[in-house]
PDB file of N, CA, C and O in Angstrom:
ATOM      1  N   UNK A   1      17.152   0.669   0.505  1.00  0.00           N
ATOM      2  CA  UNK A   1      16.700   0.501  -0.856  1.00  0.00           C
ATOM      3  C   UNK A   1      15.211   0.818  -0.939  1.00  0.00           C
ATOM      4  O   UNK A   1      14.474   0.462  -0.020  1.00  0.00           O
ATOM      5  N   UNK A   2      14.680   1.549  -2.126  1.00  0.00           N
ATOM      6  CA  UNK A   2      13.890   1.996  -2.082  1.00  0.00           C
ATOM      7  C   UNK A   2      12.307   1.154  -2.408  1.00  0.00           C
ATOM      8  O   UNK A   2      11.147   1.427  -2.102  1.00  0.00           O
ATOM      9  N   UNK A   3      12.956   0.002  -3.189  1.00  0.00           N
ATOM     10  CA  UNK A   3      11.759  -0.831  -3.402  1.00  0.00           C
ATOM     11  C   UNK A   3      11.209  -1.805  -2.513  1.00  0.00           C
ATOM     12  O   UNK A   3      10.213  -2.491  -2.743  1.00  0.00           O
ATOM     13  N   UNK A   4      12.122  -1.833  -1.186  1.00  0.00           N
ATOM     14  CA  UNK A   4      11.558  -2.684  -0.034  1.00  0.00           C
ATOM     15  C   UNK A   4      10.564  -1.794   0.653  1.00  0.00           C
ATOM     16  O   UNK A   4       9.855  -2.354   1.489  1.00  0.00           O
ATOM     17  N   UNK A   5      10.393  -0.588   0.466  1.00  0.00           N
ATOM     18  CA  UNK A   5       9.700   0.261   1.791  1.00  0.00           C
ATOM     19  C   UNK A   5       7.998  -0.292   1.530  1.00  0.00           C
ATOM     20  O   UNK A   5       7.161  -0.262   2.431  1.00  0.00           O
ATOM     21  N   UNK A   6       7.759  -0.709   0.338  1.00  0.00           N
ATOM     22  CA  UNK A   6       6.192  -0.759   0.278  1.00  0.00           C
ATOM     23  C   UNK A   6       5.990  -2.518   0.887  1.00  0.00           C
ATOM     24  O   UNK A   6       5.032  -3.041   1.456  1.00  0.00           O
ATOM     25  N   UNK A   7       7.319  -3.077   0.479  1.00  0.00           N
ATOM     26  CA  UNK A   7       6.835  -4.415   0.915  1.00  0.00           C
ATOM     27  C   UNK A   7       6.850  -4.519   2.723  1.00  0.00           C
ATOM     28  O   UNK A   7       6.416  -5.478   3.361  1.00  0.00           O
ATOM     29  N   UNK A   8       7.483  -3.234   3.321  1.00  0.00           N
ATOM     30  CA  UNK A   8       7.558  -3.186   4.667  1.00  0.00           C
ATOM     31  C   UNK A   8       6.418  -2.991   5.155  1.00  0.00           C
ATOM     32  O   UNK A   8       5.790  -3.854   5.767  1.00  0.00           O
ATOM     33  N   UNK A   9       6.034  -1.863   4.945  1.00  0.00           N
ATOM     34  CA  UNK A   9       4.678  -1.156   4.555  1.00  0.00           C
ATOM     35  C   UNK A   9       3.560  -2.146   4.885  1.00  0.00           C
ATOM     36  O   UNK A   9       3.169  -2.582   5.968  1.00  0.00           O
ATOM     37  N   UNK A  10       3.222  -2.337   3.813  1.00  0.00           N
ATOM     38  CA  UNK A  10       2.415  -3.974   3.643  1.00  0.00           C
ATOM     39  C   UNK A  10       2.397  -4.864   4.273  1.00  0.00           C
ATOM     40  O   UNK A  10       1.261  -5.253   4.545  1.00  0.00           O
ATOM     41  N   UNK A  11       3.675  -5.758   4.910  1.00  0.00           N
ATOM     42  CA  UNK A  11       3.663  -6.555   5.707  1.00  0.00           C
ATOM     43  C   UNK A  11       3.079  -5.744   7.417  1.00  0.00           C
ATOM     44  O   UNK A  11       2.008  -5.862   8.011  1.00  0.00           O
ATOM     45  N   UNK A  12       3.816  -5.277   7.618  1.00  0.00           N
ATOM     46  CA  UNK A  12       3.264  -4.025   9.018  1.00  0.00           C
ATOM     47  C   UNK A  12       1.592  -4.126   9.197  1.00  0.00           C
ATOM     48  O   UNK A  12       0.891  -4.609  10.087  1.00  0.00           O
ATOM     49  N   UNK A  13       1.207  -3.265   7.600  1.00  0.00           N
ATOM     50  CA  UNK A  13      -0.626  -3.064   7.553  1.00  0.00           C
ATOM     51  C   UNK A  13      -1.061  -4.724   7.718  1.00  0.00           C
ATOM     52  O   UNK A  13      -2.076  -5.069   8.322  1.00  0.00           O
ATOM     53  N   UNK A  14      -0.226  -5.563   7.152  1.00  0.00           N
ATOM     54  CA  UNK A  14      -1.592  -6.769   7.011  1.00  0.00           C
ATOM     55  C   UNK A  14      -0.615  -7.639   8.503  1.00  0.00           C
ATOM     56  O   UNK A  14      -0.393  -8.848   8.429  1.00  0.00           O
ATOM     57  N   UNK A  15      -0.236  -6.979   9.486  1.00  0.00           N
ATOM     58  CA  UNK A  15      -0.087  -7.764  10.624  1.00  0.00           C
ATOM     59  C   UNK A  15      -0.797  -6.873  11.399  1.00  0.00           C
ATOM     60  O   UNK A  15      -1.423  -7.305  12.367  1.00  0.00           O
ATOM     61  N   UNK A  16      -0.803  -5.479  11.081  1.00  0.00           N
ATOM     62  CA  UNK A  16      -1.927  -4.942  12.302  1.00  0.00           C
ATOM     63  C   UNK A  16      -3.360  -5.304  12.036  1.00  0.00           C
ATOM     64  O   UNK A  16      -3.986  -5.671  13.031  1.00  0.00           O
ATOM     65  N   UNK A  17      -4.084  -5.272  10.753  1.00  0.00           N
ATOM     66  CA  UNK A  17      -4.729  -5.698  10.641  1.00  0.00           C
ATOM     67  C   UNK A  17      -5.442  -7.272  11.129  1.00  0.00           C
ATOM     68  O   UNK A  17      -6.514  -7.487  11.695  1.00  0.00           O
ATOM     69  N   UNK A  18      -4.249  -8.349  10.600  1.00  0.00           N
ATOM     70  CA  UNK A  18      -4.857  -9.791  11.309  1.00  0.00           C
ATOM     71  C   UNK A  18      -5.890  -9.797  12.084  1.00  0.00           C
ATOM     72  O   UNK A  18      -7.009  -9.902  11.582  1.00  0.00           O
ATOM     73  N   UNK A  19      -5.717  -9.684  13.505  1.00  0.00           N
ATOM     74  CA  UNK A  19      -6.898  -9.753  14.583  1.00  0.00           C
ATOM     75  C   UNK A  19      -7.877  -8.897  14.407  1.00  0.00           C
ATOM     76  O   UNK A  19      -8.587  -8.745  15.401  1.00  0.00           O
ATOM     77  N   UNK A  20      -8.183  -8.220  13.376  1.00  0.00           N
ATOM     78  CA  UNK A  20      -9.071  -7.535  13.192  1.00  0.00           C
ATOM     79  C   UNK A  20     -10.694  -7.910  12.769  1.00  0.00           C
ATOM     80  O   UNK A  20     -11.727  -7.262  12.602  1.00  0.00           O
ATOM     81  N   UNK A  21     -10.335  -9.173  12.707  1.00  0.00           N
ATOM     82  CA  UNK A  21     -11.628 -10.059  12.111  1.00  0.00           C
ATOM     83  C   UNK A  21     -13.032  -9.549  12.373  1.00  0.00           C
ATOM     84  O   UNK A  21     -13.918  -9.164  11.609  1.00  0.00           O
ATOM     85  N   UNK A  22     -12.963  -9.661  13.630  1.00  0.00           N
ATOM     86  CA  UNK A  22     -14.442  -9.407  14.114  1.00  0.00           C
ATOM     87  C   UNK A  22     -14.572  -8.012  14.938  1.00  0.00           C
ATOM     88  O   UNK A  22     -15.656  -7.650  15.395  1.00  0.00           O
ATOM     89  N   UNK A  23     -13.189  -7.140  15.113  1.00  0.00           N
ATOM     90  CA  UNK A  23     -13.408  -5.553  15.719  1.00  0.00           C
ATOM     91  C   UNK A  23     -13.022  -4.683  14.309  1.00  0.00           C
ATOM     92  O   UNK A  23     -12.527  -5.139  13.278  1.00  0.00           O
ATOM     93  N   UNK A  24     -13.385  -3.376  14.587  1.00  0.00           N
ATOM     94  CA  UNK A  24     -13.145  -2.267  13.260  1.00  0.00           C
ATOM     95  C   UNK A  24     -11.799  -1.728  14.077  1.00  0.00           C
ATOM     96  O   UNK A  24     -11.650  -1.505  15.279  1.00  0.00           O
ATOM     97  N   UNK A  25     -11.187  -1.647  13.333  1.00  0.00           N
ATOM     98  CA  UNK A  25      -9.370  -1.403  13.516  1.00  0.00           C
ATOM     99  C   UNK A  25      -9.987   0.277  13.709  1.00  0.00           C
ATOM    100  O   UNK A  25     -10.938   0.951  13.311  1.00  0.00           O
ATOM    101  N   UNK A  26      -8.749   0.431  14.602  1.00  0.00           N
ATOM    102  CA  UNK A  26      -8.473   1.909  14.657  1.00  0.00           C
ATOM    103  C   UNK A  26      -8.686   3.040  13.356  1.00  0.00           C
ATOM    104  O   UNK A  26      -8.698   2.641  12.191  1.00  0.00           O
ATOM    105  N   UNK A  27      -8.792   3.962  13.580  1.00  0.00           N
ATOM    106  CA  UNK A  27      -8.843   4.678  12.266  1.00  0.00           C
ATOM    107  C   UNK A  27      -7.875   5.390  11.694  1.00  0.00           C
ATOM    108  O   UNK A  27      -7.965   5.918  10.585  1.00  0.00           O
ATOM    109  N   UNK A  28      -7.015   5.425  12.355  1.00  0.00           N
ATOM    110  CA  UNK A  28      -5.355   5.298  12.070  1.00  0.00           C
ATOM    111  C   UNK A  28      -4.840   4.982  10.987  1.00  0.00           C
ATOM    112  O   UNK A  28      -4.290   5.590  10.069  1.00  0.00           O
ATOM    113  N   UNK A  29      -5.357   2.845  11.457  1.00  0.00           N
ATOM    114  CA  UNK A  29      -4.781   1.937  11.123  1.00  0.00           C
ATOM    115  C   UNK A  29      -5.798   1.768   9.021  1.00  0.00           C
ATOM    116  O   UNK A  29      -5.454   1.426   7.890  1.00  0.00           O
ATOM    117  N   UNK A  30      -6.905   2.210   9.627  1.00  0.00           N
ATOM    118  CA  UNK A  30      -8.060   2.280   8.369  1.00  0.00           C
ATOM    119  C   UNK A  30      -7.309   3.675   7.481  1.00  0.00           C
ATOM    120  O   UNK A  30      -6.968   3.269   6.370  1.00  0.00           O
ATOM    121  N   UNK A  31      -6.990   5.084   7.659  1.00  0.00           N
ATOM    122  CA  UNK A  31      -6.343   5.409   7.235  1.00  0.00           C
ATOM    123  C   UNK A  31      -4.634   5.307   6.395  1.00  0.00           C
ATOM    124  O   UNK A  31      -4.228   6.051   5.501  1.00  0.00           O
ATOM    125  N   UNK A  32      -4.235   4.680   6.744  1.00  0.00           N
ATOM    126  CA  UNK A  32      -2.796   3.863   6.553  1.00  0.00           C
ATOM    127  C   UNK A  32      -2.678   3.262   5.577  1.00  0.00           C
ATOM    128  O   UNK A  32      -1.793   3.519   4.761  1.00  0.00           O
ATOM    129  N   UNK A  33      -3.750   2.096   5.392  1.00  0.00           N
ATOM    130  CA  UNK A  33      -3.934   0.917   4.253  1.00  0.00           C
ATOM    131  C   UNK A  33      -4.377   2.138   3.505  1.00  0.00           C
ATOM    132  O   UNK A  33      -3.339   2.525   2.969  1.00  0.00           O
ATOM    133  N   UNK A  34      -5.351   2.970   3.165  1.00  0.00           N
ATOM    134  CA  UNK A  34      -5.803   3.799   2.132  1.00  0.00           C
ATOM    135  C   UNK A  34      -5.107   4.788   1.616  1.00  0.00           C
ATOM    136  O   UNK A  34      -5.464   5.468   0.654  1.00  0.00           O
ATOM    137  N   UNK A  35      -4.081   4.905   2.242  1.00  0.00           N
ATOM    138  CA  UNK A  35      -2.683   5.746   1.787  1.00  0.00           C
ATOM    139  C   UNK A  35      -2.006   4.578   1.148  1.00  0.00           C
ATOM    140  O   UNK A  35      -2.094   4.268  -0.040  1.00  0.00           O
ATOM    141  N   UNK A  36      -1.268   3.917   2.148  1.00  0.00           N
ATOM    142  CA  UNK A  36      -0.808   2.409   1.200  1.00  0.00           C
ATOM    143  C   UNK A  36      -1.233   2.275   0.108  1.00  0.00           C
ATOM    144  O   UNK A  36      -0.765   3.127  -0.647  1.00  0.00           O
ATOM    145  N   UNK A  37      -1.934   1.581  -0.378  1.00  0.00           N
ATOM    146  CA  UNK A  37      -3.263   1.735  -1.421  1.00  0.00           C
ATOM    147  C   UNK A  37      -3.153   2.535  -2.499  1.00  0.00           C
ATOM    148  O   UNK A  37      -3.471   2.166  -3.629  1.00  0.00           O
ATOM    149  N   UNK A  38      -2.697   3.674  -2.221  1.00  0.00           N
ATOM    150  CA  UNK A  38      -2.992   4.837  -3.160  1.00  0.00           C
ATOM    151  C   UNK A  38      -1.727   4.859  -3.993  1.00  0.00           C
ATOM    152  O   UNK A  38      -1.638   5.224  -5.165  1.00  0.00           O
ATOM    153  N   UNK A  39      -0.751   4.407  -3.196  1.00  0.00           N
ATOM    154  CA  UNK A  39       0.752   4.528  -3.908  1.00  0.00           C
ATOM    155  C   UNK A  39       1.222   3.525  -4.065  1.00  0.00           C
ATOM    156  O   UNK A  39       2.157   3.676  -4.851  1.00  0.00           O
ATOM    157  N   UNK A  40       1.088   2.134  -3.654  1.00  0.00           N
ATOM    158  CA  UNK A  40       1.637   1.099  -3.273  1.00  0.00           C
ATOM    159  C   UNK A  40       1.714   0.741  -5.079  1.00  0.00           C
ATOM    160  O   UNK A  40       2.758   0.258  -5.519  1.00  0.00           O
ATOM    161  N   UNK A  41       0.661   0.995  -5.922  1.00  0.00           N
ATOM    162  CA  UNK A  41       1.227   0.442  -7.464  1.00  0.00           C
ATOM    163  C   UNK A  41       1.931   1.202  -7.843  1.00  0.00           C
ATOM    164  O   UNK A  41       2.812   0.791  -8.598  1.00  0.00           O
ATOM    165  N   UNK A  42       1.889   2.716  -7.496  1.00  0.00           N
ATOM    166  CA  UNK A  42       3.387   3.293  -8.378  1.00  0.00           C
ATOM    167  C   UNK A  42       4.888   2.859  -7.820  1.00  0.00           C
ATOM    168  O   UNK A  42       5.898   2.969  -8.515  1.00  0.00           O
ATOM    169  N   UNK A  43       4.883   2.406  -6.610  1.00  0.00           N
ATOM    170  CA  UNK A  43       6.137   1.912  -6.355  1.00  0.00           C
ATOM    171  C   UNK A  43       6.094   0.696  -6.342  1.00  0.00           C
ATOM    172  O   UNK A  43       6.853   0.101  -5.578  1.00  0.00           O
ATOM    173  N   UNK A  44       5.091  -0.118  -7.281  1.00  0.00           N
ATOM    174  CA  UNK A  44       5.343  -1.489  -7.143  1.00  0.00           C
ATOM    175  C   UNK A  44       5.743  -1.729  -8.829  1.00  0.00           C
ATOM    176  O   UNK A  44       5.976  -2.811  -9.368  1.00  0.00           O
ATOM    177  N   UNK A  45       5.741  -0.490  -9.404  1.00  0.00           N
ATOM    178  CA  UNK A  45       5.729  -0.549 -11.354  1.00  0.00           C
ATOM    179  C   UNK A  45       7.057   0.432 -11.250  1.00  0.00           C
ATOM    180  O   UNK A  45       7.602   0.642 -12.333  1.00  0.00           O
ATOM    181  N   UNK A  46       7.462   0.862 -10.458  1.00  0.00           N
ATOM    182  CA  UNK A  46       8.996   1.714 -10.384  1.00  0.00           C
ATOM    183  C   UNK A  46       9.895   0.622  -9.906  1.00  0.00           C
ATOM    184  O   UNK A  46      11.057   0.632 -10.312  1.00  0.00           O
ATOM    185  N   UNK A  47       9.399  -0.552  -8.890  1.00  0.00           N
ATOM    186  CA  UNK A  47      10.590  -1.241  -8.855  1.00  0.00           C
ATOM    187  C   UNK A  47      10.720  -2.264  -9.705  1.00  0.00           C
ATOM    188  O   UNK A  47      11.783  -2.862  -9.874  1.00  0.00           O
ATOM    189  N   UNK A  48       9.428  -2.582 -10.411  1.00  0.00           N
ATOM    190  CA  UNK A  48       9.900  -3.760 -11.333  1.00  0.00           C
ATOM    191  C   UNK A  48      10.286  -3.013 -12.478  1.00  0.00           C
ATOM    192  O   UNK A  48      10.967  -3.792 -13.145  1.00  0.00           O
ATOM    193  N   UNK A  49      10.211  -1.864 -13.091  1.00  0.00           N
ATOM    194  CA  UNK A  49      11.300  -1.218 -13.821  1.00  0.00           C
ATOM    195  C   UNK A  49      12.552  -1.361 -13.869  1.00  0.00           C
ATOM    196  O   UNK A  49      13.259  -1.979 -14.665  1.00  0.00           O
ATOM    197  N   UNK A  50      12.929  -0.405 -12.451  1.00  0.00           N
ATOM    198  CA  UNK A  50      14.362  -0.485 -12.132  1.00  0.00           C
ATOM    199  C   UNK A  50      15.008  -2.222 -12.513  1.00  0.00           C
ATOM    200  O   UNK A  50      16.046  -2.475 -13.124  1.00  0.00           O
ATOM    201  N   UNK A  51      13.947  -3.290 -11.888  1.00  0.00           N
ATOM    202  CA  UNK A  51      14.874  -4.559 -11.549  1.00  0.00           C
ATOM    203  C   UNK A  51      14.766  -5.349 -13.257  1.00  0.00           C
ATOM    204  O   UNK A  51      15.609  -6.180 -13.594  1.00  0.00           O
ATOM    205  N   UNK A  52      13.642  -4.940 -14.171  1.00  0.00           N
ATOM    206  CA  UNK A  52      14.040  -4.828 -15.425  1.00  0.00           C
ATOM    207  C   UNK A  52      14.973  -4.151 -15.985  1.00  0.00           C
ATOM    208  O   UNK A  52      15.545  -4.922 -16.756  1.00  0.00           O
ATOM    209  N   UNK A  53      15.351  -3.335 -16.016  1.00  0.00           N
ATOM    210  CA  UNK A  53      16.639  -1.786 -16.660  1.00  0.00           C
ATOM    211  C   UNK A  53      18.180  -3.073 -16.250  1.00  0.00           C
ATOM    212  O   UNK A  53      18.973  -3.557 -17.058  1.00  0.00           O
ATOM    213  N   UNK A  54      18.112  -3.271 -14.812  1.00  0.00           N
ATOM    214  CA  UNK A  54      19.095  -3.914 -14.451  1.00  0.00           C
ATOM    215  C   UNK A  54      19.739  -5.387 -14.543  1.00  0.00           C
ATOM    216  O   UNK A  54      20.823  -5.756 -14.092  1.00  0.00           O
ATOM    217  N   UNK A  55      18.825  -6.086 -15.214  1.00  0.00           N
ATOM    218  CA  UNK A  55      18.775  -7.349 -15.518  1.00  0.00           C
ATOM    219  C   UNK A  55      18.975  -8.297 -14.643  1.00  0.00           C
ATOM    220  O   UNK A  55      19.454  -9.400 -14.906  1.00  0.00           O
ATOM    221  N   UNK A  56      18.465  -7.744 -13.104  1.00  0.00           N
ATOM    222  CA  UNK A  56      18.377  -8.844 -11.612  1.00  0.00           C
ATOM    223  C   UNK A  56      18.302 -10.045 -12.456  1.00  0.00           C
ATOM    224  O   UNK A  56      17.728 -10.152 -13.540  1.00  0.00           O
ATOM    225  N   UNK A  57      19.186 -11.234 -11.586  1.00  0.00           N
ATOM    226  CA  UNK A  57      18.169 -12.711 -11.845  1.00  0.00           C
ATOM    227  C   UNK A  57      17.198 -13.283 -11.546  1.00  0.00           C
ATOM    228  O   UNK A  57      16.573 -14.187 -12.101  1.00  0.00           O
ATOM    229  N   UNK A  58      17.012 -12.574 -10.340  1.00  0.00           N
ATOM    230  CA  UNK A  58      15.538 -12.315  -9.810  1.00  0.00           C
ATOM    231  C   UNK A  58      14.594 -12.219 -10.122  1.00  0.00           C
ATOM    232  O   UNK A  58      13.588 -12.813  -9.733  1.00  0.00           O
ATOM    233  N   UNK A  59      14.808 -10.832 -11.509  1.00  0.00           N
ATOM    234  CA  UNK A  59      13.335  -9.962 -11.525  1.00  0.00           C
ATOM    235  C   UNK A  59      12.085 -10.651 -11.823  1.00  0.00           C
ATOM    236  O   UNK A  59      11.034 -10.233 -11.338  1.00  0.00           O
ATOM    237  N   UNK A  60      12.107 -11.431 -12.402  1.00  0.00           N
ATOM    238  CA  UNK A  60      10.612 -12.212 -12.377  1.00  0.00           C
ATOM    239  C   UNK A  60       9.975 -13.044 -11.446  1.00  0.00           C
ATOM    240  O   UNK A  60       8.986 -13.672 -11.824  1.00  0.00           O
ATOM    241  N   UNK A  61      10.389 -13.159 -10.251  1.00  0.00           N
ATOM    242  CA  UNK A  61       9.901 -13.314  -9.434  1.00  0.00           C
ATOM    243  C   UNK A  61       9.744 -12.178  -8.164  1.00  0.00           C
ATOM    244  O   UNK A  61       8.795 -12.189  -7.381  1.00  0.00           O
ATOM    245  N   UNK A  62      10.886 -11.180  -8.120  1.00  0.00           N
ATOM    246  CA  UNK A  62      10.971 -10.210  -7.493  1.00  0.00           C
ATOM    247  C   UNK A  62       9.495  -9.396  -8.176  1.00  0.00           C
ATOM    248  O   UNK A  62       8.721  -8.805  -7.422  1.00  0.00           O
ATOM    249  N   UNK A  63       9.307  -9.458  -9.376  1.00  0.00           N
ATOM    250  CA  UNK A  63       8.380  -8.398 -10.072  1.00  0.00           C
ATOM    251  C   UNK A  63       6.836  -9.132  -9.764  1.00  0.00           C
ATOM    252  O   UNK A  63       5.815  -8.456  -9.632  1.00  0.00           O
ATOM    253  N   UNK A  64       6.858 -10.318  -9.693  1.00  0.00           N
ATOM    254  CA  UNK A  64       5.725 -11.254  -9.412  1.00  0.00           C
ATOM    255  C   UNK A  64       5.041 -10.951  -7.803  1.00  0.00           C
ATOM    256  O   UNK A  64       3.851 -10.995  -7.491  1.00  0.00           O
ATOM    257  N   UNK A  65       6.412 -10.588  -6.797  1.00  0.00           N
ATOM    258  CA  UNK A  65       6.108 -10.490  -4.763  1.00  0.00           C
ATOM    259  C   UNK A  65       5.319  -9.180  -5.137  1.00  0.00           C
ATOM    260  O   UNK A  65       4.189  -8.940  -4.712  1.00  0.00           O
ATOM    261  N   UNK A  66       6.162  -8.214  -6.127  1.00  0.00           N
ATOM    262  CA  UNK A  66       5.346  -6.816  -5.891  1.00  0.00           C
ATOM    263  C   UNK A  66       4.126  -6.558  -6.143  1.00  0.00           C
ATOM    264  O   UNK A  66       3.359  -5.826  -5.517  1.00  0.00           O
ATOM    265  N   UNK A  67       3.925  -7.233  -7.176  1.00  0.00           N
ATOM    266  CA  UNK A  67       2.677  -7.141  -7.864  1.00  0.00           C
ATOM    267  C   UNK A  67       1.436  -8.003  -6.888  1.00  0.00           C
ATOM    268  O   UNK A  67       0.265  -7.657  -7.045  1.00  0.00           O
ATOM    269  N   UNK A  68       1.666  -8.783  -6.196  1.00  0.00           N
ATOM    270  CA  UNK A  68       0.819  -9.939  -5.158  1.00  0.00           C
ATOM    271  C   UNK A  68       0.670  -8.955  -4.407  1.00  0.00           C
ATOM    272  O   UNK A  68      -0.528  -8.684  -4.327  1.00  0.00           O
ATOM    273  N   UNK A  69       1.839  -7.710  -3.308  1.00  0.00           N
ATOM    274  CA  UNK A  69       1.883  -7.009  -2.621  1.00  0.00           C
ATOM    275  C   UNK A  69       0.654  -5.765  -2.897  1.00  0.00           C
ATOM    276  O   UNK A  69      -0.116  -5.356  -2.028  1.00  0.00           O
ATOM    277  N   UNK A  70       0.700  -5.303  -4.318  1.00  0.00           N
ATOM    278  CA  UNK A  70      -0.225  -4.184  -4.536  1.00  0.00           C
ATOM    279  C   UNK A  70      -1.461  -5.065  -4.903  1.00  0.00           C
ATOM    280  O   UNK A  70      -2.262  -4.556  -5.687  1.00  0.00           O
ATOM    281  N   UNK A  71      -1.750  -6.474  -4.381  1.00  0.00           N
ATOM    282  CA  UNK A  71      -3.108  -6.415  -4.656  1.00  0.00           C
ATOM    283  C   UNK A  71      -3.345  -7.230  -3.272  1.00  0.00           C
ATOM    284  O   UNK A  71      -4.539  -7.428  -3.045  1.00  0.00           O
ATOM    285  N   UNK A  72      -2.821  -7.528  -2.709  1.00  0.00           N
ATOM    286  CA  UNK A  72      -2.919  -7.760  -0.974  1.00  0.00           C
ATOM    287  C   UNK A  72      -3.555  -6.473  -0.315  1.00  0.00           C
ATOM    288  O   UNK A  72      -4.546  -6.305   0.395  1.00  0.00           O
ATOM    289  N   UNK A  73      -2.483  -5.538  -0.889  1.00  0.00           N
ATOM    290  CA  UNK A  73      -2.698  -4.250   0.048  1.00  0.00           C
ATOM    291  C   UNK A  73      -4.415  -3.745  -0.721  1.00  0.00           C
ATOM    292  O   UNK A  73      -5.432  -3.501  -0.071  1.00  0.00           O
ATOM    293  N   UNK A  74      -4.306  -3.718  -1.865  1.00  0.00           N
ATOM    294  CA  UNK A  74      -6.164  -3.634  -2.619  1.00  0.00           C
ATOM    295  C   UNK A  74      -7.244  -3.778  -1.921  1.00  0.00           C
ATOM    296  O   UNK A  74      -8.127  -2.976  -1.618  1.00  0.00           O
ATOM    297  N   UNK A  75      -7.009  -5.461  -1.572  1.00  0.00           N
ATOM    298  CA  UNK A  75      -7.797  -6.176  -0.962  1.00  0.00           C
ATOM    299  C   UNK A  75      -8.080  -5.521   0.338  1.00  0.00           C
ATOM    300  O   UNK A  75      -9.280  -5.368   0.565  1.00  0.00           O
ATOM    301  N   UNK A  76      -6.954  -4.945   1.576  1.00  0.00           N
ATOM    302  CA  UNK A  76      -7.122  -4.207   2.588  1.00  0.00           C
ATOM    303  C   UNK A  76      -7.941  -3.157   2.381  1.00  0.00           C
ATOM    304  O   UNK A  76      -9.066  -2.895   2.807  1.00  0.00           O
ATOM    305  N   UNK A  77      -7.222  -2.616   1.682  1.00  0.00           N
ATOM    306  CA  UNK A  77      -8.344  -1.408   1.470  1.00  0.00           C
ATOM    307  C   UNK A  77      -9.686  -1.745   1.188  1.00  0.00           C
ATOM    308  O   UNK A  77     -10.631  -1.247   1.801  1.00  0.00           O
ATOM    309  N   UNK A  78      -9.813  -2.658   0.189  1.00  0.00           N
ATOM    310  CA  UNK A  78     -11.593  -2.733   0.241  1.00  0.00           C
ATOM    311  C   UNK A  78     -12.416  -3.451   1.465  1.00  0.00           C
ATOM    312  O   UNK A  78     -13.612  -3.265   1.687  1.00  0.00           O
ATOM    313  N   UNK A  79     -11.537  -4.317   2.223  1.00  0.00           N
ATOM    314  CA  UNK A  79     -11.783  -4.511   3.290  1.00  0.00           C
ATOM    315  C   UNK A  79     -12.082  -3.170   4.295  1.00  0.00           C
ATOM    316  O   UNK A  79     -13.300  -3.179   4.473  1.00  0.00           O
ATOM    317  N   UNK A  80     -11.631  -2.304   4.846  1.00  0.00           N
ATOM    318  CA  UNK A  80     -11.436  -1.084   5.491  1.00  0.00           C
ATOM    319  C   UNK A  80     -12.500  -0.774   5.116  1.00  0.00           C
ATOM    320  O   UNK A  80     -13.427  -0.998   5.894  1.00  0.00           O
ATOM    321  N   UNK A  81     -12.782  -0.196   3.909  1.00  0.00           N
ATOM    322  CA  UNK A  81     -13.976   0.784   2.915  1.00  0.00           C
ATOM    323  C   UNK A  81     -15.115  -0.218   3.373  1.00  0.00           C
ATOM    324  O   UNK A  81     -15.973   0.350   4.048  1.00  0.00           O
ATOM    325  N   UNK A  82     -15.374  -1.827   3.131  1.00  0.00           N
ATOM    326  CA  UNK A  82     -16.208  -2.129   3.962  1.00  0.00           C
ATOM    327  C   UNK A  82     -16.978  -1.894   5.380  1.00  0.00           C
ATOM    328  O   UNK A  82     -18.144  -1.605   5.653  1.00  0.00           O
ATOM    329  N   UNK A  83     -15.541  -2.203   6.348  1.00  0.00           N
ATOM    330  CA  UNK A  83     -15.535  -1.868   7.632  1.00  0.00           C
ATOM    331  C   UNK A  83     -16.172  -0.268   7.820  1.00  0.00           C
ATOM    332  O   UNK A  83     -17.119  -0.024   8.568  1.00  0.00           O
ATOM    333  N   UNK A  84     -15.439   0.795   6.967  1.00  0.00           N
ATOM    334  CA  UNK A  84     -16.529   1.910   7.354  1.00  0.00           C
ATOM    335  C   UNK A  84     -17.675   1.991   7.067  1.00  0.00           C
ATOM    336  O   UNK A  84     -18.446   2.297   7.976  1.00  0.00           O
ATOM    337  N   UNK A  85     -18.208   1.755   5.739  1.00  0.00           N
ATOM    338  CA  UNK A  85     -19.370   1.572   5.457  1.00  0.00           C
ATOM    339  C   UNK A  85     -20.399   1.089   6.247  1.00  0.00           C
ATOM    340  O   UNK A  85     -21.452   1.724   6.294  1.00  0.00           O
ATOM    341  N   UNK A  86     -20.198  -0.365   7.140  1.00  0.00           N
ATOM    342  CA  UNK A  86     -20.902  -0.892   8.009  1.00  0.00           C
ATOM    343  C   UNK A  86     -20.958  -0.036   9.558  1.00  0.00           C
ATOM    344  O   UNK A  86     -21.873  -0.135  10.375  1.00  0.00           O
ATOM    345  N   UNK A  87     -19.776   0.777   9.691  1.00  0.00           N
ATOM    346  CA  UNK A  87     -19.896   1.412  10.904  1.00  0.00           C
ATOM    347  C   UNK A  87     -20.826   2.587  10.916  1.00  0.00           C
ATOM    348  O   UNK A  87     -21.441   3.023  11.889  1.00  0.00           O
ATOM    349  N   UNK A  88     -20.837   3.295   8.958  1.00  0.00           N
ATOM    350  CA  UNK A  88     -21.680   4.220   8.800  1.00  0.00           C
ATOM    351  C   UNK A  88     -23.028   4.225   8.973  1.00  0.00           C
ATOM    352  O   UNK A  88     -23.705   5.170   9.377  1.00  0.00           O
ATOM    353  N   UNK A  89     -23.449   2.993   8.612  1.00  0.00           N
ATOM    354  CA  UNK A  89     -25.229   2.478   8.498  1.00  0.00           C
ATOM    355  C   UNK A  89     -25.222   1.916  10.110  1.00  0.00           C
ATOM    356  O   UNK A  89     -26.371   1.586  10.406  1.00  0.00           O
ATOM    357  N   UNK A  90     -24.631   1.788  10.812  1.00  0.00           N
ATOM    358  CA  UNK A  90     -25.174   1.595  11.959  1.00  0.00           C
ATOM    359  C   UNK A  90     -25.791   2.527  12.710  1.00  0.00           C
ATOM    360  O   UNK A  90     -26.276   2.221  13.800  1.00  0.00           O
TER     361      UNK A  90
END
């Protein structure tokens, strides 16, 4: 199903991330979230569509995880964009 892949996504980025506290993550891993990031609200406003159209009993809370999800993943990213920034001025 197509509306789990971002919440996979997401969970994955913010477990590689964790221990990242005090080292700058791979640039891989800094690339990844900023892709994430970039798409993670159009497939987070396509699945609460779909689970609106369909009348889940769910959807308001299903539409509530996605929406937490595209601003979790936000937050990564501006985290990251930090992390380079500070690696840049060094």
């Amino acid at each position: 199903m197509r509306p789990k892949m971002p919440v996979i996504i997401g969970l994955l980025l913010a477990a590689s991330v964790a221990g990242c506290a005090h080292s700058r993550p791979p640039g891989s891993v800094v690339q990844a979230i900023h892709t994430v990031n970039r798409y993670a609200p159009e497939y987070v406003a396509e699945a609460n569509k779909a689970l609106e159209k369909t009348n889940h009993s769910d959807a308001e809370r299903l539409c509530g995880i996605g929406e937490r999800l595209a601003d979790a993943i936000y937050a990564l990213d501006r985290w990251a964009a930090k992390q380079e920034a500070a690696d840049e001025s060094r």
